[in-house]
Gaussian input, Z-matrix of N, CA and C with variables (Angstrom, degrees):
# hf/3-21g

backbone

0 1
 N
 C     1     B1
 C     2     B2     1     A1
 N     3     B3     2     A2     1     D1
 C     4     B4     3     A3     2     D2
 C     5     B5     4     A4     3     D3
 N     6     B6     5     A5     4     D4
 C     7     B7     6     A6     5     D5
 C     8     B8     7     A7     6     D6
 N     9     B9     8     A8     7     D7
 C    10    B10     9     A9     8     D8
 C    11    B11    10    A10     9     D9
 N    12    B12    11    A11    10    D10
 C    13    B13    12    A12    11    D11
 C    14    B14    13    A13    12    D12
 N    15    B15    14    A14    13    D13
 C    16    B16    15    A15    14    D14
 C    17    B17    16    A16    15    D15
 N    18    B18    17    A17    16    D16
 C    19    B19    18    A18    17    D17
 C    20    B20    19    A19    18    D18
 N    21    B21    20    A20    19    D19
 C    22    B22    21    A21    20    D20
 C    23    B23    22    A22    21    D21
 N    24    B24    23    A23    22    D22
 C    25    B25    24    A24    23    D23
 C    26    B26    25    A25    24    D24
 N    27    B27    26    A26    25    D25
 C    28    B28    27    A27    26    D26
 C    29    B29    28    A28    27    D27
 N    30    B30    29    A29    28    D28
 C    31    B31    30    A30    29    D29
 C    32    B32    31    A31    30    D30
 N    33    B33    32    A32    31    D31
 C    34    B34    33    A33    32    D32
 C    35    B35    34    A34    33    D33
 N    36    B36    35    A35    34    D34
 C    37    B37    36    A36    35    D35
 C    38    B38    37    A37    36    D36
 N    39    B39    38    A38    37    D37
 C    40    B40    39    A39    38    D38
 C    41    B41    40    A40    39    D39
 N    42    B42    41    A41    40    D40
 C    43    B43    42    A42    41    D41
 C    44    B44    43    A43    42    D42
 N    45    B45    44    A44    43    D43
 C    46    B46    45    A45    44    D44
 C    47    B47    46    A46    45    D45
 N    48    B48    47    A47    46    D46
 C    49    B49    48    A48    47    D47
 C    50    B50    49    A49    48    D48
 N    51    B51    50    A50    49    D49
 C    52    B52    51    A51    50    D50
 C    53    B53    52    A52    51    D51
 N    54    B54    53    A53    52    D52
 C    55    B55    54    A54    53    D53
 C    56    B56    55    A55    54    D54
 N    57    B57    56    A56    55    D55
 C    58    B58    57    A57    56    D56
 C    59    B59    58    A58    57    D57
 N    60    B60    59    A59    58    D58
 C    61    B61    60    A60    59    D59
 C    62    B62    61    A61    60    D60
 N    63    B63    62    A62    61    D61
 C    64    B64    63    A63    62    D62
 C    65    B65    64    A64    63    D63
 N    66    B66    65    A65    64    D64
 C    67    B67    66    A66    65    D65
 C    68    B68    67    A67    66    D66
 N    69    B69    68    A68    67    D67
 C    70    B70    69    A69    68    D68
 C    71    B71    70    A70    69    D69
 N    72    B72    71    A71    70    D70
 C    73    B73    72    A72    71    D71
 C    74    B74    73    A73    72    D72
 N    75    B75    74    A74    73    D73
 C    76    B76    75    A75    74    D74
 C    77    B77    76    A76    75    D75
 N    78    B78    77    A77    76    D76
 C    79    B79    78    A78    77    D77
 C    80    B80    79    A79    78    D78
 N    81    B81    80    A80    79    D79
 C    82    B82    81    A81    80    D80
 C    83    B83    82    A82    81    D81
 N    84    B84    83    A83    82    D82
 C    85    B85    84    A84    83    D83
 C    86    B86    85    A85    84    D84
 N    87    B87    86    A86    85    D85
 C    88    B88    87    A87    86    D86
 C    89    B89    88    A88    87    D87
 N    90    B90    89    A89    88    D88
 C    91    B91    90    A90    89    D89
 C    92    B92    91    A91    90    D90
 N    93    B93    92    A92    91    D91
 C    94    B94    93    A93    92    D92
 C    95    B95    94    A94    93    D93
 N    96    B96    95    A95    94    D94
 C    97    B97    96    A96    95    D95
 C    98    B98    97    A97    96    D96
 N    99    B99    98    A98    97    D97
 C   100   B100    99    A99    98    D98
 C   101   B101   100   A100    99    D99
 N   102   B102   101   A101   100   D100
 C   103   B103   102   A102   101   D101
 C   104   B104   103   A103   102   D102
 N   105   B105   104   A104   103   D103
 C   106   B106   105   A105   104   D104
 C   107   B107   106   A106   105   D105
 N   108   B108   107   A107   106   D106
 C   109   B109   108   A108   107   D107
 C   110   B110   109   A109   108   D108
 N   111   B111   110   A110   109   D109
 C   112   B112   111   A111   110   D110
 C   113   B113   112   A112   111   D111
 N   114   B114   113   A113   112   D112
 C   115   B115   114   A114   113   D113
 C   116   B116   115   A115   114   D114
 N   117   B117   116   A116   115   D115
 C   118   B118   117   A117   116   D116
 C   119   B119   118   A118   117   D117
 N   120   B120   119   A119   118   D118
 C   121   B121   120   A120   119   D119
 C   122   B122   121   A121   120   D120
 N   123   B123   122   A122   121   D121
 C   124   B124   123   A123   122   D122
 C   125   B125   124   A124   123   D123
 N   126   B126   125   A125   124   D124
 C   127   B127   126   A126   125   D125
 C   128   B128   127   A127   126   D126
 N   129   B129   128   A128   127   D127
 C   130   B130   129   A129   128   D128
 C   131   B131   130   A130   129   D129
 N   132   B132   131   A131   130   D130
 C   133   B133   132   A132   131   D131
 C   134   B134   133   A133   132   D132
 N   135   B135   134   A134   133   D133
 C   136   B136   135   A135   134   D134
 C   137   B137   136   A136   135   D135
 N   138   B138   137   A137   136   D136
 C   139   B139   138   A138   137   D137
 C   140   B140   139   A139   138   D138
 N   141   B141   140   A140   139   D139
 C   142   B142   141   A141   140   D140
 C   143   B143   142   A142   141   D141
 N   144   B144   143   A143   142   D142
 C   145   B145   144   A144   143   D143
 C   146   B146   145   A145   144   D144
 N   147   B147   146   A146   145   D145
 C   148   B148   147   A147   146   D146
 C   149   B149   148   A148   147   D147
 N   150   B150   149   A149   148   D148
 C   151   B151   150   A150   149   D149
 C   152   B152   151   A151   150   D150
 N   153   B153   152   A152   151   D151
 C   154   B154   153   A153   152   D152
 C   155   B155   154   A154   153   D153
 N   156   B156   155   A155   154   D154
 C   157   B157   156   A156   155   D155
 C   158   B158   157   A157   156   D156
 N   159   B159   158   A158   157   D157
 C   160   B160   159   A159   158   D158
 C   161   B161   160   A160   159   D159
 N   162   B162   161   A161   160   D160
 C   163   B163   162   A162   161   D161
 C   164   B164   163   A163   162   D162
 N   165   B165   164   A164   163   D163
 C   166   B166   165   A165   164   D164
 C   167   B167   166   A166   165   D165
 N   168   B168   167   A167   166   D166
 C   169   B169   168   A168   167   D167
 C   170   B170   169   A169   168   D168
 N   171   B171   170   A170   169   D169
 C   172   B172   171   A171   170   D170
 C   173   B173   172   A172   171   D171
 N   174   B174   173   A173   172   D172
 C   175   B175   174   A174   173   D173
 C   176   B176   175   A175   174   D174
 N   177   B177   176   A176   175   D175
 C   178   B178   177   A177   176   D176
 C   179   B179   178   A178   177   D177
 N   180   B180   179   A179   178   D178
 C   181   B181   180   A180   179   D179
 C   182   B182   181   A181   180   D180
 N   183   B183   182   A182   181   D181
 C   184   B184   183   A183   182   D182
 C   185   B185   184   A184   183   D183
 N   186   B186   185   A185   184   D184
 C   187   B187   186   A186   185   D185
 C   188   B188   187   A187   186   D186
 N   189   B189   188   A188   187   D187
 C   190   B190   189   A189   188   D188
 C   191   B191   190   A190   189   D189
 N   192   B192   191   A191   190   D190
 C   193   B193   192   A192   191   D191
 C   194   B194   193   A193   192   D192
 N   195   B195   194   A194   193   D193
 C   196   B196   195   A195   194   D194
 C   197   B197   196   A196   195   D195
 N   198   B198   197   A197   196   D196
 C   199   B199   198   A198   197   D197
 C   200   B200   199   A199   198   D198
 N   201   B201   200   A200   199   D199
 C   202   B202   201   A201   200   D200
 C   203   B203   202   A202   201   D201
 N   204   B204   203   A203   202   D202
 C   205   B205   204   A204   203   D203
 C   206   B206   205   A205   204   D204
 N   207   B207   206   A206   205   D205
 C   208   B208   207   A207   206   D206
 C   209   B209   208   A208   207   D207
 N   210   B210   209   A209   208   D208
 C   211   B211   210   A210   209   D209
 C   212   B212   211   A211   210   D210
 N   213   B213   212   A212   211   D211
 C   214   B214   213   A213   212   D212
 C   215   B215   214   A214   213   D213
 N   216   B216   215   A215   214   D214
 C   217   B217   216   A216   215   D215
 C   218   B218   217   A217   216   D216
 N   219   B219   218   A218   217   D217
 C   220   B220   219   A219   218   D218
 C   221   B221   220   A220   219   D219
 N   222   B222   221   A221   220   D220
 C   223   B223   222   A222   221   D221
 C   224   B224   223   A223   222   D222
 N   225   B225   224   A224   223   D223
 C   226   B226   225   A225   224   D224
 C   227   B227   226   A226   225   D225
 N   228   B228   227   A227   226   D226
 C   229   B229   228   A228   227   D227
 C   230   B230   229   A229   228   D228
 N   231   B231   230   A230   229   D229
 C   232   B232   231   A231   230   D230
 C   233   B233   232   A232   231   D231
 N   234   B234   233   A233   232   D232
 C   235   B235   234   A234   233   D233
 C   236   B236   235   A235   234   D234
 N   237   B237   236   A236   235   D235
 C   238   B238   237   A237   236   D236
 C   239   B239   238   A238   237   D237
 N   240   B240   239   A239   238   D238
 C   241   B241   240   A240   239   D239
 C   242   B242   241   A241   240   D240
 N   243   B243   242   A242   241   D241
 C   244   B244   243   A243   242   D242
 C   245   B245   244   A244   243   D243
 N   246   B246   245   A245   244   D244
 C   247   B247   246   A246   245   D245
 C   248   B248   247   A247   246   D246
 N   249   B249   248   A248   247   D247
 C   250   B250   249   A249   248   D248
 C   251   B251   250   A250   249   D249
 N   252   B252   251   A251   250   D250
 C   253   B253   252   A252   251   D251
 C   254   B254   253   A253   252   D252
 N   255   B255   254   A254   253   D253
 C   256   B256   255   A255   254   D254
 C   257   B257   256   A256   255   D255
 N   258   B258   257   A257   256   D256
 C   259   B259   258   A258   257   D257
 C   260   B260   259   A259   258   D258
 N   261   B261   260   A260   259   D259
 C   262   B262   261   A261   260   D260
 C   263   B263   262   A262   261   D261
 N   264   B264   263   A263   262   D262
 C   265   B265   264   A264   263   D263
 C   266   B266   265   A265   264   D264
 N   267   B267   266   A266   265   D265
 C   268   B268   267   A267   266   D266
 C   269   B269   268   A268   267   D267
 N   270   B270   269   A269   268   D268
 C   271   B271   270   A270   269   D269
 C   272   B272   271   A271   270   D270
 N   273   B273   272   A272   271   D271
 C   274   B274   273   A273   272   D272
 C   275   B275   274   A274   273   D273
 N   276   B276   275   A275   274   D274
 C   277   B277   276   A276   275   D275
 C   278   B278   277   A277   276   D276
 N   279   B279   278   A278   277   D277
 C   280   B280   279   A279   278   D278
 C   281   B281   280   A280   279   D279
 N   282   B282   281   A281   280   D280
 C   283   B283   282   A282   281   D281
 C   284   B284   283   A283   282   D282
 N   285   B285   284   A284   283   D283
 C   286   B286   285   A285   284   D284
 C   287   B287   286   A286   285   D285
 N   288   B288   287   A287   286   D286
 C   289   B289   288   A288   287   D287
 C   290   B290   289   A289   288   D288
 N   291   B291   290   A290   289   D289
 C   292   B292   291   A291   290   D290
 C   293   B293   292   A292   291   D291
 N   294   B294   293   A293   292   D292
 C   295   B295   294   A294   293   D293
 C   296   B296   295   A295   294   D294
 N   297   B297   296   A296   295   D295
 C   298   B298   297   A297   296   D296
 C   299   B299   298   A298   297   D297
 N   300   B300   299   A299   298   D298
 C   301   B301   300   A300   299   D299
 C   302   B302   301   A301   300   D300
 N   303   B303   302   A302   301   D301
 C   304   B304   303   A303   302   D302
 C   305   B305   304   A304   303   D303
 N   306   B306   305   A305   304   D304
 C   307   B307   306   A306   305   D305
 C   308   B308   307   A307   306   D306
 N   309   B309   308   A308   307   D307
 C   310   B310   309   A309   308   D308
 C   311   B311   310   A310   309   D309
 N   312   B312   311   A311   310   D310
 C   313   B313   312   A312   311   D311
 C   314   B314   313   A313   312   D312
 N   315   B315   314   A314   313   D313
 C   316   B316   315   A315   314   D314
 C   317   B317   316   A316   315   D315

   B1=1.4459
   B2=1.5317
   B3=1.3111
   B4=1.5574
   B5=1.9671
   B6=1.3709
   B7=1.2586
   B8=1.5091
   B9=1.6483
   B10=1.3340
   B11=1.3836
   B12=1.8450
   B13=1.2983
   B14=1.3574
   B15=1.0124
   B16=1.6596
   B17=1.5656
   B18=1.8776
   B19=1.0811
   B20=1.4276
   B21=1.0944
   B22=1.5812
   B23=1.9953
   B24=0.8940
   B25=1.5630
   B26=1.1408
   B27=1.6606
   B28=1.3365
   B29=2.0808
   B30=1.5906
   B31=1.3369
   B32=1.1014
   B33=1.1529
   B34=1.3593
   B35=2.1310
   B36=0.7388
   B37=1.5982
   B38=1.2876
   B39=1.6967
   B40=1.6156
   B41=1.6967
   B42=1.4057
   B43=1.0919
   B44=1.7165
   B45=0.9183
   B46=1.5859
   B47=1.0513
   B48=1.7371
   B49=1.6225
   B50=1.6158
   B51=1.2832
   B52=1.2023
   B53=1.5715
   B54=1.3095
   B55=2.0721
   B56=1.3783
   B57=1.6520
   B58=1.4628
   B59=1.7105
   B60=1.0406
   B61=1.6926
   B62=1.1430
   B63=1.4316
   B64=1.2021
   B65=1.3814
   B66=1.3746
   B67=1.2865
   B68=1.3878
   B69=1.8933
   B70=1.2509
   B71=1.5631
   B72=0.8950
   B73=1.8781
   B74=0.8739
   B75=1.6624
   B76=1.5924
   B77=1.4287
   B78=1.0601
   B79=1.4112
   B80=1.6053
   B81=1.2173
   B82=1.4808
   B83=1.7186
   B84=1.1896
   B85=1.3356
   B86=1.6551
   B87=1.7997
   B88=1.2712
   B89=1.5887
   B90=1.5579
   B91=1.5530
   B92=1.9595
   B93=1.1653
   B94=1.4838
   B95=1.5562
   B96=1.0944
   B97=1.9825
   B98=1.2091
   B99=1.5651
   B100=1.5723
   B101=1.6048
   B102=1.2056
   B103=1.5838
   B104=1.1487
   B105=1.1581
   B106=1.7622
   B107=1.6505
   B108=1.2605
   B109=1.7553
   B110=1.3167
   B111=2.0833
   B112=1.4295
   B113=1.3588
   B114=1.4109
   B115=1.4015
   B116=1.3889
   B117=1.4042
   B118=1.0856
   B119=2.0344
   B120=1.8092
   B121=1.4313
   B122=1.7359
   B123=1.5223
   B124=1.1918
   B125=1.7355
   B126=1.4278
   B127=1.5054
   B128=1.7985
   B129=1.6590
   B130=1.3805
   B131=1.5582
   B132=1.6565
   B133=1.5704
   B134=1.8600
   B135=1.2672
   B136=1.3998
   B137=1.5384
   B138=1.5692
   B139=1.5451
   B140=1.2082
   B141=1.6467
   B142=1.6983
   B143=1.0411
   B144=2.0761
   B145=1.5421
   B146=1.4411
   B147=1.3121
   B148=1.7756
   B149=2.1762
   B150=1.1281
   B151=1.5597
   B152=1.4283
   B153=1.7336
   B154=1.0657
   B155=1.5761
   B156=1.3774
   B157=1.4144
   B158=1.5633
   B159=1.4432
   B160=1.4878
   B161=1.6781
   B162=1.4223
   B163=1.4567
   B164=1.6893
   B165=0.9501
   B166=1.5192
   B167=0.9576
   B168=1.6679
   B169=1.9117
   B170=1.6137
   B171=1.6141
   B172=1.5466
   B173=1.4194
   B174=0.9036
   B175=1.4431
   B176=1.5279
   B177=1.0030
   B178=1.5255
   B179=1.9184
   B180=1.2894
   B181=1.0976
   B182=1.9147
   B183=1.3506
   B184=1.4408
   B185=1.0949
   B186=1.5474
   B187=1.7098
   B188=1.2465
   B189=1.4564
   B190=1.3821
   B191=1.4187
   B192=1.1590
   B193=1.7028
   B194=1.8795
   B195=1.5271
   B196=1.9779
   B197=1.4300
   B198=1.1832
   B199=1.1793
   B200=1.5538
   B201=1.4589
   B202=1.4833
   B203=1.1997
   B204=1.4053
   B205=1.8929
   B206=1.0740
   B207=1.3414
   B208=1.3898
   B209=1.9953
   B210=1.6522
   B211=1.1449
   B212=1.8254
   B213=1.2339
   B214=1.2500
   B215=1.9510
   B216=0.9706
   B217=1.5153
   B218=2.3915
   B219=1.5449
   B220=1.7894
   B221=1.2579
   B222=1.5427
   B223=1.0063
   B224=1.7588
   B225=1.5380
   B226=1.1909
   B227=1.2938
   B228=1.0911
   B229=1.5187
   B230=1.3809
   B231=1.7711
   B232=1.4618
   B233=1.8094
   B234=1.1667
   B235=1.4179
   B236=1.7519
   B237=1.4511
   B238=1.1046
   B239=1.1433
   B240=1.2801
   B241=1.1354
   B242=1.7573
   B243=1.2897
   B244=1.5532
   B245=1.5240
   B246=2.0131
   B247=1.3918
   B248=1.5324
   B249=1.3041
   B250=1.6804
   B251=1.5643
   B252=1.6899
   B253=1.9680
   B254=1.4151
   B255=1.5916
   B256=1.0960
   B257=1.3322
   B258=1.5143
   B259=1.7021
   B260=1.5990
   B261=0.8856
   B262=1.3734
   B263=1.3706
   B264=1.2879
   B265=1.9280
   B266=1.6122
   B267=1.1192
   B268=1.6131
   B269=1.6630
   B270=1.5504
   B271=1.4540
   B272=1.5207
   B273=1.4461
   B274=1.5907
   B275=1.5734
   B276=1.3119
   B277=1.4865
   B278=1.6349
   B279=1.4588
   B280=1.0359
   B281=1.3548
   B282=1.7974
   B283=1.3601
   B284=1.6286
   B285=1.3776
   B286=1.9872
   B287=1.5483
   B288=1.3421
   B289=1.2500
   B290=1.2273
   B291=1.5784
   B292=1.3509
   B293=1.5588
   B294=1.6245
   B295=1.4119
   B296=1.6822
   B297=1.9437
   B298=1.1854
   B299=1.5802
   B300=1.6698
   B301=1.2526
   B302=1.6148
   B303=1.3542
   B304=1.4120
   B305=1.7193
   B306=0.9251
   B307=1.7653
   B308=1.4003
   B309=1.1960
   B310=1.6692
   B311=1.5603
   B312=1.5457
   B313=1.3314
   B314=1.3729
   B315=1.5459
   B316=1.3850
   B317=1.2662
   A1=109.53
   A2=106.89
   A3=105.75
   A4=109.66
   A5=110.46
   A6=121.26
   A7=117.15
   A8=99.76
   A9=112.25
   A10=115.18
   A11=120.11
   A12=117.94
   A13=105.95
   A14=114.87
   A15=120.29
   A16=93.63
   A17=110.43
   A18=106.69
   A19=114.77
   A20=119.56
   A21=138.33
   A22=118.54
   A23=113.69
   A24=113.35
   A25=127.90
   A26=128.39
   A27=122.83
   A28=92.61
   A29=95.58
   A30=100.33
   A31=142.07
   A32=129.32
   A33=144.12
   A34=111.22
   A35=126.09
   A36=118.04
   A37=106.32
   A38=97.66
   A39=95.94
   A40=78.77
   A41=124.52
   A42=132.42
   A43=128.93
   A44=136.04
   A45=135.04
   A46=96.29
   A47=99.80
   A48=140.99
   A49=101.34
   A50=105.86
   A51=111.34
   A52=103.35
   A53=117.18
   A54=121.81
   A55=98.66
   A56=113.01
   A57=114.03
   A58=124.45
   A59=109.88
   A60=121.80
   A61=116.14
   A62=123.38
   A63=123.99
   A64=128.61
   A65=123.72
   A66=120.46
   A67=107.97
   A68=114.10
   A69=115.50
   A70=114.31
   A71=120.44
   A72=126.93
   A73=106.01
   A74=120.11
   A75=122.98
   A76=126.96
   A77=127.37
   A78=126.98
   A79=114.51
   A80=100.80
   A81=113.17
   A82=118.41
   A83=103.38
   A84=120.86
   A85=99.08
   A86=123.61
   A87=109.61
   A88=100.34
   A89=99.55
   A90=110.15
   A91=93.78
   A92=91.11
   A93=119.53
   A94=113.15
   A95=118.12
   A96=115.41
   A97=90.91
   A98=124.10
   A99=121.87
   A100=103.64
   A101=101.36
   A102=131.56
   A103=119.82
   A104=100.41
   A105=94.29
   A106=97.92
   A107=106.86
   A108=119.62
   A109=73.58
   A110=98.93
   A111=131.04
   A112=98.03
   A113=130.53
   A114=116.97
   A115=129.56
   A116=124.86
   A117=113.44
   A118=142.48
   A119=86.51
   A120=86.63
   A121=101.09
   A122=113.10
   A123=107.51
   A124=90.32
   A125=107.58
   A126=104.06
   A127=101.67
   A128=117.00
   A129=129.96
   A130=104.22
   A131=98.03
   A132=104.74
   A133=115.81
   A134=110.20
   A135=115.96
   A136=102.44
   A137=107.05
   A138=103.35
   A139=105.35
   A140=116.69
   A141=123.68
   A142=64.72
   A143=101.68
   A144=134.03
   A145=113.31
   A146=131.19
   A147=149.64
   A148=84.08
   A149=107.74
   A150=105.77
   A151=140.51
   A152=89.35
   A153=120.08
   A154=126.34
   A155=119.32
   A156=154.00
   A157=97.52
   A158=112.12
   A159=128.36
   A160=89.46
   A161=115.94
   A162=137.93
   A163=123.47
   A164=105.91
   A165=154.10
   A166=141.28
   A167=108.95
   A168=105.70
   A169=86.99
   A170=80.62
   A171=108.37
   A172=124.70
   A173=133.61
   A174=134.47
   A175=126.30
   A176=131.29
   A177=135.65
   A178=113.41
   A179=116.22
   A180=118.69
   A181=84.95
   A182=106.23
   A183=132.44
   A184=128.59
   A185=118.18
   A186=118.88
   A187=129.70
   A188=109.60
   A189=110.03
   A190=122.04
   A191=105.41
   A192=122.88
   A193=97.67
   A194=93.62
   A195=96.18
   A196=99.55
   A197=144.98
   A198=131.07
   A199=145.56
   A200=107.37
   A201=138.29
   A202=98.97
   A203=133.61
   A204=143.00
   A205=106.92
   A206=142.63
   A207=151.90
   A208=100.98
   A209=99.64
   A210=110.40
   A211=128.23
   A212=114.20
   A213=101.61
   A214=86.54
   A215=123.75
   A216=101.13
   A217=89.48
   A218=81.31
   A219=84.70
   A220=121.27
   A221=130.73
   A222=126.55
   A223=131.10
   A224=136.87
   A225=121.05
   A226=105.50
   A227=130.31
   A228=126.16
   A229=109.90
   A230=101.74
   A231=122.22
   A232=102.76
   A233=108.42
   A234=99.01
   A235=98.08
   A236=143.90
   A237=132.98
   A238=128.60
   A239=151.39
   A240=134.08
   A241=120.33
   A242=108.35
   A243=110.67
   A244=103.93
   A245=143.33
   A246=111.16
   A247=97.18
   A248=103.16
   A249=119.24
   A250=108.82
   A251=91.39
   A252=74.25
   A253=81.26
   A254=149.17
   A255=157.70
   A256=124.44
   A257=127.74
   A258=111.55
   A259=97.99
   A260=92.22
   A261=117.28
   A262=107.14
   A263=122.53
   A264=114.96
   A265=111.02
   A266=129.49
   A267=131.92
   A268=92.22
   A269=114.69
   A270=123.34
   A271=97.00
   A272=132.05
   A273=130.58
   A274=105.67
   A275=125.82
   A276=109.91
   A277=110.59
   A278=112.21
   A279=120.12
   A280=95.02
   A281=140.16
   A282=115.98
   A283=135.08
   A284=90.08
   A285=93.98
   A286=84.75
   A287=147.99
   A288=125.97
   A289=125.64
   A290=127.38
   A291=109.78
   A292=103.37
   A293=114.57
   A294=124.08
   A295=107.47
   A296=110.52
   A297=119.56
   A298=114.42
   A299=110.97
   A300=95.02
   A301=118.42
   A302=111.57
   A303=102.48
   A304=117.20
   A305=127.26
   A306=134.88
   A307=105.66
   A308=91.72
   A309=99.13
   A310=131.57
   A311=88.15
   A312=110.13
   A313=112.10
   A314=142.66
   A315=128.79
   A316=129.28
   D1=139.54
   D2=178.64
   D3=-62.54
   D4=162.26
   D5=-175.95
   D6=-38.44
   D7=-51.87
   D8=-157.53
   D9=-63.19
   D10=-14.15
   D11=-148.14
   D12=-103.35
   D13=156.53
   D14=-175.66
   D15=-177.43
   D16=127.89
   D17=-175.61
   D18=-78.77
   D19=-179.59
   D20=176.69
   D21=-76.82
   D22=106.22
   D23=162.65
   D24=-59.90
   D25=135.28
   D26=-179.60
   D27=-95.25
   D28=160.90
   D29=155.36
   D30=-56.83
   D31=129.55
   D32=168.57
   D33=-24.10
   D34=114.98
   D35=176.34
   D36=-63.87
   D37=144.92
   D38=-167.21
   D39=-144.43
   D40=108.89
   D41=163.30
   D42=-74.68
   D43=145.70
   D44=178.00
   D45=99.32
   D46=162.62
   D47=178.88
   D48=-27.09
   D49=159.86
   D50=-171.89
   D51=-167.81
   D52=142.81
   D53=-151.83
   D54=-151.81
   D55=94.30
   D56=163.06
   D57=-101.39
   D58=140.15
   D59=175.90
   D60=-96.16
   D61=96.45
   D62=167.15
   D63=-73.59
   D64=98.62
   D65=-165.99
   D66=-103.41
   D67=130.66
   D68=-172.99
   D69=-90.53
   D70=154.25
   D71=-170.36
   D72=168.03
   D73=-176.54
   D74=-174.88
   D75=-21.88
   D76=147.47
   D77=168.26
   D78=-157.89
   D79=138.45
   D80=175.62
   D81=-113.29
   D82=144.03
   D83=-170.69
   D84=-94.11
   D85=132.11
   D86=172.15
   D87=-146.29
   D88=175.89
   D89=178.17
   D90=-134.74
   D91=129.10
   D92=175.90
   D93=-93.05
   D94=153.43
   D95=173.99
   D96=-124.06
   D97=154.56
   D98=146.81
   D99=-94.45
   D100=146.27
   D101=-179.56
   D102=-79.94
   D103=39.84
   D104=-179.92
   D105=177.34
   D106=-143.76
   D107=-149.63
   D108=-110.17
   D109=127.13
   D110=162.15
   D111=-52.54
   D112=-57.22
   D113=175.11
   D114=-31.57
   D115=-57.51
   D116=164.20
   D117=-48.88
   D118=0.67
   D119=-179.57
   D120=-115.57
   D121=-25.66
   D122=-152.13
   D123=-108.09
   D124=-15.52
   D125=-168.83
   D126=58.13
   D127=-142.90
   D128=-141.73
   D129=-106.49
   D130=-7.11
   D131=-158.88
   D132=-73.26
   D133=14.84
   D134=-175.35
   D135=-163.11
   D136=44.30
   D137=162.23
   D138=76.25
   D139=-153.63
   D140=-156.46
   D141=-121.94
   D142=119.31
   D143=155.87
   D144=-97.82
   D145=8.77
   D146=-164.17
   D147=-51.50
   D148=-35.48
   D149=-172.69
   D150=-79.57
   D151=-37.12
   D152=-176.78
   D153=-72.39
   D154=154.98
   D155=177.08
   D156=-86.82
   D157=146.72
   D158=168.68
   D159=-148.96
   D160=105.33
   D161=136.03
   D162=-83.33
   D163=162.58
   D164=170.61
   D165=-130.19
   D166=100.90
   D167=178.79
   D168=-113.14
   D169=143.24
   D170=160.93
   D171=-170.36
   D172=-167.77
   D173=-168.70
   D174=-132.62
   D175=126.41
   D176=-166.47
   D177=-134.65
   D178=-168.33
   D179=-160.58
   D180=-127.86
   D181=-38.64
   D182=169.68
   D183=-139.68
   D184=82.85
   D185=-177.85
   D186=-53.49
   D187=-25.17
   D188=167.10
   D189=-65.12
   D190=-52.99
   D191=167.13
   D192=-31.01
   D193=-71.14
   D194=-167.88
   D195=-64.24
   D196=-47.66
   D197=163.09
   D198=-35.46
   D199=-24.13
   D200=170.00
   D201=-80.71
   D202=-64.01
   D203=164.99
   D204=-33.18
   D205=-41.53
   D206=-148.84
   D207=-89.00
   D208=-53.35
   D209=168.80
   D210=-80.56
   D211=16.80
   D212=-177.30
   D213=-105.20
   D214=-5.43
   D215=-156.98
   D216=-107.78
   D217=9.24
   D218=162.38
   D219=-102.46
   D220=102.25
   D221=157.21
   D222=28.55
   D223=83.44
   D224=-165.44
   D225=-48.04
   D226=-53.91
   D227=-166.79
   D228=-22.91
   D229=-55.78
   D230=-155.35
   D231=-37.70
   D232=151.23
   D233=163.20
   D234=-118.51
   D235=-4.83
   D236=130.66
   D237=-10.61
   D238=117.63
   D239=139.32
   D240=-146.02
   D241=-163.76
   D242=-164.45
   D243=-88.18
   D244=117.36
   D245=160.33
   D246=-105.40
   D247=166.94
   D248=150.68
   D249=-67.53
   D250=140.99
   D251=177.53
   D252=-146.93
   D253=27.97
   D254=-168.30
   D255=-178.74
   D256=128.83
   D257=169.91
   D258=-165.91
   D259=163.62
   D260=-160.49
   D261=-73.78
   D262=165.38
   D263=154.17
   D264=-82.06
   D265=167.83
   D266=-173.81
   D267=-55.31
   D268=144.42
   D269=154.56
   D270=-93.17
   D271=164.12
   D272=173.74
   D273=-78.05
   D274=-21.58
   D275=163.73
   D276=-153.93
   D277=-176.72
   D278=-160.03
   D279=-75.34
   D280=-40.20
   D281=169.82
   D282=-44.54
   D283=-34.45
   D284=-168.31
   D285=-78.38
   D286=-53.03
   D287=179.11
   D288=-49.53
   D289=-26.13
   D290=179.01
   D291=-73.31
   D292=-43.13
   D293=-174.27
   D294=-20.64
   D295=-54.55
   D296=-171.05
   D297=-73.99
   D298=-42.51
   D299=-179.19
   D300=-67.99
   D301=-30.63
   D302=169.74
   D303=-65.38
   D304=9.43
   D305=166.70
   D306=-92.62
   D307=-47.73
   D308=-178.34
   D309=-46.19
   D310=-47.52
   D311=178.76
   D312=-94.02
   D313=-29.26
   D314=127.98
   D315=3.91

């Protein structure tokens, strides 16, 4: 194997209850690119993608943050990965941001 590679670890299992707070506040609306060959995401299932774009809209509190999340569950090796290449200014909560990303994606 070349130098660089070293596989990826899964988490530790962590059994029992578990209590999240979703707290609503700012939110930003974004569009992500993948970095590399649509093939590698879509494979064969939509014809010859050799051309094509694979985006992502969605919405975060911190896109960079979800964008970093997005890329840890890719392979380090990969040199693929997810950037931001668009985002929104803060909406005041998480409803008016979906409002937009669902326009967006309209």
């Amino acid at each position: 194997m070349e130098d660089g590679f070293s596989p990826s670890k899964g988490f530790p299992a962590a059994p029992g209850p578990r209590k999240v707070e979703m707290v609503d506040g700012q939110c930003k609306v974004y569009l992500m690119c993948w970095q590399g060959f649509a093939s590698g995401l879509l494979g064969d299932r939509f014809g010859d993608v050799s051309e094509a774009a694979v985006v992502k809209v969605g919405m975060s509190s911190d896109p960079a943050r979800r964008c970093a999340g997005l890329n840890k569950s890719i392979p380090p090796a990969s040199i693929d990965k997810w950037a931001v290449v668009a985002e929104s200014n803060p909406f005041p909560n998480v409803s008016a941001a979906a409002v937009a990303e669902q326009r967006l994606k309209d």
